[in-house]
Every structure is written in C-alpha cells, then in structure tokens.
C-alpha positions as a Markdown table, in Angstrom:
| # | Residue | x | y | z |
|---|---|---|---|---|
| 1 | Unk | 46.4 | 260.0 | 42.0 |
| 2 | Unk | 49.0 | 262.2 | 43.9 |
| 3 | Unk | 48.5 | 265.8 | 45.2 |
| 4 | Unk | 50.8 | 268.3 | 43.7 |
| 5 | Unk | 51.9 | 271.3 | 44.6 |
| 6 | Unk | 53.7 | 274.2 | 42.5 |
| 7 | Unk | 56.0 | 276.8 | 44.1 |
| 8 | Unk | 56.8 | 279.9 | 41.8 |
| 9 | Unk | 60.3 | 282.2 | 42.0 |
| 10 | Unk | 60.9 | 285.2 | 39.6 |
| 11 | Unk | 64.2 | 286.3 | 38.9 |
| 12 | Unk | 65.8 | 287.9 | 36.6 |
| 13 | Unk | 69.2 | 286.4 | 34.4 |
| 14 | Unk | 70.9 | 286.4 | 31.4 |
| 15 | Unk | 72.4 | 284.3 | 28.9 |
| 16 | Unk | 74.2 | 284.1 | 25.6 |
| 17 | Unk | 73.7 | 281.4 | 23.2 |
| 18 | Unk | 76.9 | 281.3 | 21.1 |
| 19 | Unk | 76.0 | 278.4 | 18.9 |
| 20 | Unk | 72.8 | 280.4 | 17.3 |
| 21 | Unk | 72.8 | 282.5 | 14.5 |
| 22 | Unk | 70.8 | 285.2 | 15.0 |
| 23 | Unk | 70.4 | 288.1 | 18.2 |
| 24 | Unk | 70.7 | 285.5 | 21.1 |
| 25 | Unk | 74.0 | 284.9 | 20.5 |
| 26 | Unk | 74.3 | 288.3 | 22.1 |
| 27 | Unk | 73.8 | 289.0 | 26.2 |
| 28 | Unk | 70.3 | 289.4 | 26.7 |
| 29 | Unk | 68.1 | 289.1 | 30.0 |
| 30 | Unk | 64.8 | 287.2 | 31.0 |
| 31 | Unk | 62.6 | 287.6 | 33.5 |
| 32 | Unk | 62.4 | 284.5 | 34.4 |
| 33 | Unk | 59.7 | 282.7 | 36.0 |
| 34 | Unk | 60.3 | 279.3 | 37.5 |
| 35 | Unk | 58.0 | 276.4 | 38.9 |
| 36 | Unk | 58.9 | 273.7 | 41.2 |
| 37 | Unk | 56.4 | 270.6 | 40.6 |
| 38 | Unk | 56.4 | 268.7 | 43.6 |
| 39 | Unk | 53.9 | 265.3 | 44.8 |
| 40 | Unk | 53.2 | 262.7 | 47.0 |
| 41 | Unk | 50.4 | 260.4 | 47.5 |
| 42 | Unk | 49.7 | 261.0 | 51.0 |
| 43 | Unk | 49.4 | 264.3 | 53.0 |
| 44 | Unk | 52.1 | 264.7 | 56.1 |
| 45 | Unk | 50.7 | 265.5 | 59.7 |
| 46 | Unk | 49.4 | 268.9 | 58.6 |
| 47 | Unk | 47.7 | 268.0 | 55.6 |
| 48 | Unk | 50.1 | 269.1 | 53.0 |
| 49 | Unk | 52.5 | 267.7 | 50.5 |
| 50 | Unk | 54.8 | 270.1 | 52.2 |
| 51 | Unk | 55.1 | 273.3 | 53.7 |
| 52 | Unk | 56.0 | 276.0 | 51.2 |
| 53 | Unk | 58.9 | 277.4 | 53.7 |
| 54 | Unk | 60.8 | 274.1 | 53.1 |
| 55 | Unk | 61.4 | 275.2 | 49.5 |
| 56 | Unk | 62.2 | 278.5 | 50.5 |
| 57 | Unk | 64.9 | 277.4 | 53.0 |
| 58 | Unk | 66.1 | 274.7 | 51.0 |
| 59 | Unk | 66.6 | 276.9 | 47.8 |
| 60 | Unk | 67.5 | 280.3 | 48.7 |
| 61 | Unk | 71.0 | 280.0 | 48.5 |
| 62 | Unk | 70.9 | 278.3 | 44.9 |
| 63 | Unk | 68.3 | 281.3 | 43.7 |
| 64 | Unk | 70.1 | 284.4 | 45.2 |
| 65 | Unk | 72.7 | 282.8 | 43.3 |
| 66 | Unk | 70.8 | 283.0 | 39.7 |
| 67 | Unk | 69.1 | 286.3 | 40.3 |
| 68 | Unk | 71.0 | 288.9 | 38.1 |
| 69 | Unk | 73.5 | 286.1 | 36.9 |
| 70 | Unk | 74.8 | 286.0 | 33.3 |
| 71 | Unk | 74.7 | 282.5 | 32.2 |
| 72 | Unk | 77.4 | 281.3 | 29.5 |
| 73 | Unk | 78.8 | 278.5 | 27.7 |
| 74 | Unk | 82.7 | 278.1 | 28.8 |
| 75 | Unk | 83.4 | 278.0 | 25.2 |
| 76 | Unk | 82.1 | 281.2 | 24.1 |
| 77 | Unk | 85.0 | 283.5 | 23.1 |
| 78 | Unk | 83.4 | 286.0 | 25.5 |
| 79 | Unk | 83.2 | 283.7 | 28.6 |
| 80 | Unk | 86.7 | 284.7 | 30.4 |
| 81 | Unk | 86.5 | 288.6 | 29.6 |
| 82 | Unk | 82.7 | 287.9 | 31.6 |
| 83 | Unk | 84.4 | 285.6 | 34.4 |
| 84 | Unk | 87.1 | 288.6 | 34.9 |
| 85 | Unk | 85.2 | 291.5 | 35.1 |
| 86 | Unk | 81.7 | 289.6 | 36.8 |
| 87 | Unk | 83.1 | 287.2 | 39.1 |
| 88 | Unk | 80.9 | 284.9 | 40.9 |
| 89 | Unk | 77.7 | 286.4 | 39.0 |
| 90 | Unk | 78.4 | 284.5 | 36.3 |
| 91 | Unk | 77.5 | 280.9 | 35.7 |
| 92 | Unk | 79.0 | 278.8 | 33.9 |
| 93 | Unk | 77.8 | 276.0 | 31.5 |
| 94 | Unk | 80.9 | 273.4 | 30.0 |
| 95 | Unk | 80.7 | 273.2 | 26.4 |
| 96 | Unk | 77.0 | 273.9 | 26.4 |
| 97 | Unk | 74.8 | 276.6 | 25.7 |
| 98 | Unk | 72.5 | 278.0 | 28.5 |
| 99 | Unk | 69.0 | 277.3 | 26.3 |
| 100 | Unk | 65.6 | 277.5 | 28.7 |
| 101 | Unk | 66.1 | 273.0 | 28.0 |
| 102 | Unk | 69.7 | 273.6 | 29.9 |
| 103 | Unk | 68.9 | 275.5 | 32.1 |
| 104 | Unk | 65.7 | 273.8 | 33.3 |
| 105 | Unk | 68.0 | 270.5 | 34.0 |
| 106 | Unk | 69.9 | 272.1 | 35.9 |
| 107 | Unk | 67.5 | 274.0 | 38.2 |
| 108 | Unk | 66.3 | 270.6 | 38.1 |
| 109 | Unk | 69.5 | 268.7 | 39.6 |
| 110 | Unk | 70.2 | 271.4 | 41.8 |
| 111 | Unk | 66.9 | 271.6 | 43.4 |
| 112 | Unk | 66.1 | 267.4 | 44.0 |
| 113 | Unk | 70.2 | 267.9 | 45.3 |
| 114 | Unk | 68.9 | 270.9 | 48.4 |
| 115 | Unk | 65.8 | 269.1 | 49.3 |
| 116 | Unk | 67.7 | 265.4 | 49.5 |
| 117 | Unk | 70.0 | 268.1 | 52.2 |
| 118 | Unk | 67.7 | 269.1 | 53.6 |
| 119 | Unk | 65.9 | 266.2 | 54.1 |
| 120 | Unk | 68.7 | 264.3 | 55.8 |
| 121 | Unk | 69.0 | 267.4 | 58.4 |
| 122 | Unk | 67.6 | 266.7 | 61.8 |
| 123 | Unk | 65.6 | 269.2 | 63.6 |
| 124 | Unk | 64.5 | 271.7 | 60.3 |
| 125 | Unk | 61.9 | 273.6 | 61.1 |
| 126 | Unk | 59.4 | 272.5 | 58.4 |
| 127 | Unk | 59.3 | 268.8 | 57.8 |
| 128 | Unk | 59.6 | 267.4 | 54.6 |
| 129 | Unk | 58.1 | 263.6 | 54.5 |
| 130 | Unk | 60.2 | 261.2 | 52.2 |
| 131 | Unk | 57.3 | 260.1 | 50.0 |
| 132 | Unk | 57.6 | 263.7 | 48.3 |
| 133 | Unk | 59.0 | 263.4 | 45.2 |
| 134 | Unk | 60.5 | 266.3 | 42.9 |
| 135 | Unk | 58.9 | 266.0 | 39.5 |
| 136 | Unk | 59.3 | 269.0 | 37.7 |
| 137 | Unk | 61.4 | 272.4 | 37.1 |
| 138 | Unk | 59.6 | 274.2 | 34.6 |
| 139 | Unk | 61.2 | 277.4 | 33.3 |
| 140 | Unk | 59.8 | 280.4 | 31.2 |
| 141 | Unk | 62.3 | 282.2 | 29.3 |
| 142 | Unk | 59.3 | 285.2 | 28.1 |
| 143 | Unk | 55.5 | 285.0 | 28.8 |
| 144 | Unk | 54.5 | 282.9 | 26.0 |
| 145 | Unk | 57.5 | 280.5 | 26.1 |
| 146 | Unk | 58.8 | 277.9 | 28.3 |
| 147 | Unk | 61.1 | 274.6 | 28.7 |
| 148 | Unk | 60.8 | 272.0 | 31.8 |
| 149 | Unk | 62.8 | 269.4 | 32.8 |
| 150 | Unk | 61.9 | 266.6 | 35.4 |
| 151 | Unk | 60.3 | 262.3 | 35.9 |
C-alpha cells in the first residue's frame, strides 16, 4: 500500500460556460480549492513522500497564474473582447468549456509537467525521489461540489 500525501492551494478564478443554458453561461467566480494527490511506496531519506516546499516551488508560477484569472472557451462570442481588455489574466480553453472536469485535467497536465522539471533539475533544494508518482488533481468548484482528474 503506498503513502499519500495531499497538498491544498486556494485561489480564486472565473469562468464562463457558453455551451449551458442557464446562469453559468455568464462570468462568475469560485473559490476554488485544489488538491494535489501525490504517492510512493517508499519514504525518501527524510521519511517523506516529499517535502511540501517541492510543490510550492514547482507550482508557483502555474498558480499565480490561475489566481484571479477568467477562464474561457476560445469560442465564446465574448472570448476576444476578454483577451483585449484582460490580457494575460485570461486563460484560454480551444473549443472547450472551462467545466471543474476541464479544468481539473488541466491542473492535472500542468502540474505532473513542473514536477517532471523539476525533477530533472540538479541541485533543487528539496529532493523529489523518482518513485513519486502524481495521481490526482482534485478541484472544488463550491464547498459541496467538486471534479478530479488523475491515474
């Protein structure tokens, strides 16, 4: 049986869903709470799947990127007239909504993509052993609701 660890991050984003029929095809926010699922079978050197600082090194980039980002489908009428007058703070998703499912795959992608990086860095300050394995994203869109994506 494999240890697991979980490490949380809050922000808060927005999305529009322009294939539904009802108020979320409107901008709307979240806070958003997400959980990284990590395992291994064996403990490293200091008796831990990892240390929580790799995931905060790793990922900080690709989360101060999400925090207080609108995420839209690039076919939603409103997605250029967003792009112009938002820049950079919003993401876009091609041809697809930004449901919790979406976005949960691709917190997902993004995340095994940093720790792979960081992994193959020399010198880091906090190793990260190779038996971890990434298993989940898991994503709440509201307290009582959320989507995950992962092995």
């Amino acid at each position: 049986m494999p240890y697991r660890i979980c490490k949380a991050i809050e922000i808060e984003s927005g999305h529009m869903l322009s294939k539904h029929h009802e108020n979320c095809k409107y901008p709307h926010g979240h806070s958003r709470r997400i959980e990284l699922i990590l395992e291994s079978d064996a403990l490293d050197a200091n008796d831990m799947v990892c240390d929580f600082s790799v995931l905060e090194i790793a990922l900080k980039e690709f989360f101060d990127s999400l925090d207080h980002a609108m995420c839209i489908n690039t076919a939603d009428p409103m997605y250029k007239a967003f792009k112009k007058t938002c820049g950079d703070r919003v993401i876009a998703f091609k041809d697809t909504d930004p449901t919790t499912e979406v976005i949960a795959k691709m917190i997902f992608d993004k995340v095994q993509e940093s720790l792979d990086d960081y992994a193959d860095k020399k010198d880091q300050p906090y190793p990260l052993a190779r038996g971890v394995r990434f298993v989940r994203a898991r994503v709440w869109e509201t307290s009582t609701a959320w989507a995950e994506y992962g092995l």
